[in-house]
C-alpha angles and dihedrals in degrees: 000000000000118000124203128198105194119206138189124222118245116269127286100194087224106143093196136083106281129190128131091003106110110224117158124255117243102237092169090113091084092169088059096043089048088052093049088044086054093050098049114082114262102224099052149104124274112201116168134179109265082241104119087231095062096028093059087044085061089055096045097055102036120110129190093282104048109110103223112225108191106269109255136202096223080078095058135122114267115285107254095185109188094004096052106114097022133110123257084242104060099035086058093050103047093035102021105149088042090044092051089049102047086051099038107035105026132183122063097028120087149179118269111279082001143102138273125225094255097048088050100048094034088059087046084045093055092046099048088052088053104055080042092068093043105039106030100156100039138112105229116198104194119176107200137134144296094265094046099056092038087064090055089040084059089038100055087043105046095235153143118280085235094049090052084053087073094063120099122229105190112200112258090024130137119226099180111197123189126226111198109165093334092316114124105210103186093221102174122011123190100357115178113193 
């Protein structure tokens, strides 16, 4: 049985899409941080994005006993290409029929020079199962994205990738899947300590 504590990274007060695009997160709230650091298991894993918003969120959060594992891209946020770093707004009105569908059909369409929904999750997919063969009796605490959490959120409920979509991810907060013989059980999602 793995265990994984998803995280997602502090805030980074960016109100843009942002995926790939490495802005730093705000972890000035150190209440909140010292809550989410109590909450996490203390023998585990720690594995983070390479994003510096995530990466510094691991930091943040490890404690003496969290075995560091290197930071990896196959944990970041979904690749936005040319929209990466752009409103909403602007994004709908320049690219409105490609921008509906990414959000309301998601899966194979994706932004220009970006990825789709099931390329991202299938290369967050790819790293989870990983870590799963090496490591099948560890707590894994992994501080990654929105996106990122939303794909094993679909994953562990069997659902659509839009539906998935409903679900909030509050920043700082803790989503904890169990892995029991390559069946993902969503046990705990958004927790905010």
């Amino acid at each position: 049985m793995t265990v994984w504590h998803w995280v997602r990274h502090g805030p980074t007060h960016a109100k843009t899409l942002l995926g790939w695009k490495d802005l730093p997160a705000d972890l000035s709230d150190t209440a909140q941080i010292a809550r989410l650091r109590a909450h996490l298991p203390d023998r585990s894993l720690l594995i983070a994005s390479d994003l510096i918003r995530a990466s510094a969120t691991a930091d943040a959060v490890q404690g003496p006993d969290h075995d560091r594992l290197p930071d990896t891209e196959q944990l970041r946020e979904f690749d936005f290409g040319d929209w990466d770093g752009r409103h909403f707004s602007d994004v709908a009105a320049t690219d409105p029929e490609l921008s509906r569908a990414y959000w309301e059909q998601p899966g194979d369409t994706a932004p220009p020079g970006g990825e789709s929904w099931n390329a991202a999750a299938a290369r967050i997919n790819a790293q989870v199962d990983r870590i799963n063969a090496d490591y099948p009796t560890a707590e894994v605490i992994a501080v990654a994205h929105i996106g990122v959490i939303l794909t094993q959120v679909q994953r562990a409920r069997a659902i659509t990738a839009y539906d998935a979509l409903a679900q909030s991810i509050d920043n700082l907060s803790c989503t904890r899947i169990v892995w029991t013989d390559g069946v993902p059980r969503l046990e705990q999602v958004n927790h905010c300590p």
